[in-house]
N, C-alpha and C positions, 0 to 999 in steps of 0.2 A: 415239122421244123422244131417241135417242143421238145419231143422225143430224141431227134438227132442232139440238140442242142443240149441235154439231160445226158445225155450218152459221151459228150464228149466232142462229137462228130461234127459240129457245127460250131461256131462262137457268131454271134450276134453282138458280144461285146469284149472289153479289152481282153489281153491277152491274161495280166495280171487278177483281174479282176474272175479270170471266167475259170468251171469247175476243173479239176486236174479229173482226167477218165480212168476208172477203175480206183481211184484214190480216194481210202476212208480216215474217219478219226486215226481209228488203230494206226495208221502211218505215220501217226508224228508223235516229238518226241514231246513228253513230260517235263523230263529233265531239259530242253533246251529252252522248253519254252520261260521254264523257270526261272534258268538264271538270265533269258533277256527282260522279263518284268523285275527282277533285282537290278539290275544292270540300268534300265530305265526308270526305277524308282532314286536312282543313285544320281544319275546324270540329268535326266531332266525332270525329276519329283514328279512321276508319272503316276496316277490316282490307284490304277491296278497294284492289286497286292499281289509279291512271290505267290502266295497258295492258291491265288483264282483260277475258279476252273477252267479245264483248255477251251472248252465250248462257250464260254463266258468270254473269255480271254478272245477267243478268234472274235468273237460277232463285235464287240467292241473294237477289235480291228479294222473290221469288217474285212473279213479274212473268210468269210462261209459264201461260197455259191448253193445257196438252198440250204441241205445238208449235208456237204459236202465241201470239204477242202475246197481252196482256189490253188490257180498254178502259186502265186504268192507266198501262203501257207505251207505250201508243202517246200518251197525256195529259204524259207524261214527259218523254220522251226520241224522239217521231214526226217525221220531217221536215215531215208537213202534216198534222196532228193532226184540223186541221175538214173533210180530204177523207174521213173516217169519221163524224167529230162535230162537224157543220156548228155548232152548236147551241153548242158548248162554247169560247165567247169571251167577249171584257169589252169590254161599251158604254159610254164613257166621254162624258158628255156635259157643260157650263159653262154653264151660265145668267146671268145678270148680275143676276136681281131673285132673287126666292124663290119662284117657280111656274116650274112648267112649262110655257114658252110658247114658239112660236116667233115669229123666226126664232130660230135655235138657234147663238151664238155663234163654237161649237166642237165638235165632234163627232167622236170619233175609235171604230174601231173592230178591237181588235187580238184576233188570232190567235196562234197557235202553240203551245209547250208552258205549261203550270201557269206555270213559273218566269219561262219570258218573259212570258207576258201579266200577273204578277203585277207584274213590275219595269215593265212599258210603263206600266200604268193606277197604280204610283206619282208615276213620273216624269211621266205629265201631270198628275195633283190639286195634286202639288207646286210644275208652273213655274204655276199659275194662281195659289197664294196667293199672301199679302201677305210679305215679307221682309225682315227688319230685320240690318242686317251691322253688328257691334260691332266695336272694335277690337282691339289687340294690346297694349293697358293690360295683362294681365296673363298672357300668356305670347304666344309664335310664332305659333299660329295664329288667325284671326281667324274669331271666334264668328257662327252665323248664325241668326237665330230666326225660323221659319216660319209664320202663321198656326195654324193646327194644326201638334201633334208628328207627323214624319215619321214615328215608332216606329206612334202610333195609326193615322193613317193604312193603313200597311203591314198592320198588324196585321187589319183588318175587312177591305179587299181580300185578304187570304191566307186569313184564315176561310171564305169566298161561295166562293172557289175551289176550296180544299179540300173542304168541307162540302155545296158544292148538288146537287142532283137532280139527276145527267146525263141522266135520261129524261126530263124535263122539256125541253117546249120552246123554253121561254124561255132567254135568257142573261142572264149576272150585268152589273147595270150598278147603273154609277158613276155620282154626280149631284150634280156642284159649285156649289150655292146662293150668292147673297152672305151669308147668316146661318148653312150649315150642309153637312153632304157628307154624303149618306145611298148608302148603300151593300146596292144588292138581291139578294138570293141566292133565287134558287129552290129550296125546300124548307120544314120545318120543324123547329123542335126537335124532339129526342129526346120523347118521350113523357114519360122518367122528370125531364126537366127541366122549372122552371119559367121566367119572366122576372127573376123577382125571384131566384131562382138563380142567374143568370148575375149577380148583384151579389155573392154569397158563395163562398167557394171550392166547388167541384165537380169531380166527375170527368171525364175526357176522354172523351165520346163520337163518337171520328170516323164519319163519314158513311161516309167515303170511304177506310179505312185505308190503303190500298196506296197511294193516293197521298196522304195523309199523313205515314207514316213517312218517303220520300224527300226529302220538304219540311222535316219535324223533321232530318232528316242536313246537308242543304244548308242547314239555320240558320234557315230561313222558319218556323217555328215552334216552339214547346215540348212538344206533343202533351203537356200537364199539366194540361189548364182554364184556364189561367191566361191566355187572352189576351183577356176581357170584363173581368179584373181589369186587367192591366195597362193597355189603355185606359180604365178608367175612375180609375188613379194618374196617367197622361200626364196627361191634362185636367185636371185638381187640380192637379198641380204647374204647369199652364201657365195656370192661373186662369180655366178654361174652365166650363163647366155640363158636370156628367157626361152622356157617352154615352148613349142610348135605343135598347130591343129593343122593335121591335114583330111583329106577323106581320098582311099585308096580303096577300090577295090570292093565297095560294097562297107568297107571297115572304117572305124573314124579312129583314126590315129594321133595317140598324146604321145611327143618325144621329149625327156627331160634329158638334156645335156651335160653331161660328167665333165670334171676338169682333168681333160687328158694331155692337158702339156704341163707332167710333172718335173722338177729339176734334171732329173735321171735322165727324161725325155730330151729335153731340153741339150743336154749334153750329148745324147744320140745324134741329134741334130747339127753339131758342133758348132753351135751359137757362138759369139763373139761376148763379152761382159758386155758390151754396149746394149745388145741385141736382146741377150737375156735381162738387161734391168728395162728396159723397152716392154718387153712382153709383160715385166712383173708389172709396171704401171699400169698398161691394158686391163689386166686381171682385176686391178683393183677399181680402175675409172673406165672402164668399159671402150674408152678408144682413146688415144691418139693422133695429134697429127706433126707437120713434118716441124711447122715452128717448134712445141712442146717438144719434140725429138732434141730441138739443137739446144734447146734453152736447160732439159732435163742432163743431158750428156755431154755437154758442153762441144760439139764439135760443128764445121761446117753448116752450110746447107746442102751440099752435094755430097758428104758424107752419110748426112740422115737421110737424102733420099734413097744412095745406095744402098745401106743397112735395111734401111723399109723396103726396098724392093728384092731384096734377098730375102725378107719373111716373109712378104706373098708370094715368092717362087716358092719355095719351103711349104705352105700352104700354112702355117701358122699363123698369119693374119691374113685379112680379106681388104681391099682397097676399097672404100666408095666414096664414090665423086668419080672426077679424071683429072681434072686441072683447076687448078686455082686455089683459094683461100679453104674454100668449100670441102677439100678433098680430105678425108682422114681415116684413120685405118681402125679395127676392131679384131678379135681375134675371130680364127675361119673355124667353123662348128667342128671342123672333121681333118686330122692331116693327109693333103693327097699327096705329099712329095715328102721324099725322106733324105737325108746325107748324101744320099747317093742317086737323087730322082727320084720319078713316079715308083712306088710303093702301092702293092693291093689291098698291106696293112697300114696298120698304124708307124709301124717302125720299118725302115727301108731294108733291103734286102739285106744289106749287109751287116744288120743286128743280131745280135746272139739269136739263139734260138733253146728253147725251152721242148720239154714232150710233149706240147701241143702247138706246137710253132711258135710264132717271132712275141718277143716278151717287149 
């Protein structure tokens, strides 16, 4: 068993923790390890100096199975990370509607350590949003507002990487909708968590600690619970529909929600003014009901119901309640009906159409 377990062939203990097989010093890089102790010298006045040596450097880690790399180490700081853990990358893929269909846009597929393939699959969800560049009305530099918050963003890619199965043989992929960015992580909660947990403070349970804690140094995370909290403040403050955990599949799935009912949209829709300052309140106070409707627009009561029930036909708001005081509207995650009915996109058939289909 000592043998097997030396060899590779056995683990007796975590996944992160136990040796990479066939993996020696020589596999890792110098240079990376370098600048993550600059990097963690910076951000969290971490004791390791830039020039400590890599073997110095791992066991302070505790990054050495015996002598020998751990899976961790080589996830770190490995010149080719996936010539041991083919497995262990981020599929980042763009779609133009809200399903998964081909032909496939964009598709990109990056490698390397934790840190790089976390900032590569930033960097593409990023240049795909929408981006609004403000001016320098009130200080030097000039403000720029992204689709989704790049914090949220980062935040669910860093989780999937940190946190998924590496025995698993899937990899963590990224999935750029035009209403939403769902983000797959092979694995599952912790046992002692729920869903609805992850909406209240909790504890940090990493998956993967050895390669956590380096990620907490280098600033990629808080290792405190708090990064399902802090994505679900980004979207609040950006006037988004809060974040969704589901588990699909074997995968634990983060969905951050885009604001896909742009004016343009809106007008696809052929909204009424009433209708469209209706939605714009929504957006900003998260719902509506039918009093707030007559009192905002000044019309009827059977006017705002009808208006209101022509944007849950529309699929642009969602009704909850049924009757009474109680009952009031929010906008619906996703549009299923367009100007012209059920739609399989976002924009109903009778929308322009673009070289990748309906815009």
């Amino acid at each position: 068993m000592q043998h097997l377990e030396e060899q590779g062939l056995l683990r007796t203990v975590p996944f992160d923790a136990a040796v990479c097989a066939r993996a020696t010093l020589q596999d890792l890089s110098a240079k990376k390890l370098r600048w993550f102790l600059a990097r963690a010298r910076q951000e969290r006045r971490y004791a390791l100096a830039e020039n400590t040596p890599m073997k110095k450097a791992l066991e302070h880690l505790n990054l050495l199975a015996g002598a020998q790399p751990s899976h961790a180490a080589i996830l770190l700081f490995g010149e080719n990370p996936q010539r041991f853990l083919p497995t262990a990358e981020v599929k980042c893929l763009h779609f133009h509607g809200t399903e998964i269909r081909k032909p496939i846009p964009s598709y990109q597929v990056y490698k390397g350590t934790v840190f790089e393939m976390v900032d590569a699959a930033v960097d593409f969800v990023m240049s795909k949003l929408d981006r609004w560049v403000g001016t320098r009305e009130h200080g030097p530099a000039v403000p720029v507002k992204f689709g989704l918050p790049k914090q949220a963003v980062a935040e669910a890619i860093v989780n999937a990487v940190a946190h998924r199965d590496y025995d698993s043989k899937a990899s963590v992929q990224v999935m750029l909708f035009n209403d939403r960015l769902e983000v797959w992580n092979p694995g599952e909660l912790p046992p002692s968590l729920t869903f609805d947990q992850l909406r209240l403070p909790h504890p940090s349970i990493p998956h993967n600690p050895l390669i956590c804690d380096p990620l907490f140094l280098a600033h990629y995370n808080e290792r405190a619970g708090t990064g399902t909290l802090d994505m679900i403040a980004l979207c609040r403050e950006a006037d988004l529909p809060e974040p969704e955990f589901r588990q699909d599949a074997g995968q634990f799935v983060m969905t951050l929600w885009r604001d896909w009912l742009t004016e343009s949209l809106m007008r696809e829709f052929a909204l009424s003014d009433r209708q469209m300052k209706a939605v714009r309140f929504v957006k900003t106070n998260a719902r509506i009901n039918n009093a707030e409707f007559q009192d905002i627009l000044g019309v009827a009561k059977r006017t705002a119901h009808r208006d209101l029930t022509e944007l849950v036909r529309k699929g642009i708001l969602a009704r909850v309640g049924t009757t009474g005081k109680g009952t009031y509207y929010v906008l619906a995650k996703r549009a299923i009906k367009g100007p012209k009915g059920p739609a399989g996109s976002l924009v109903a058939k009778g929308a322009k159409k673009g070289p990748n289909g309906p815009q």
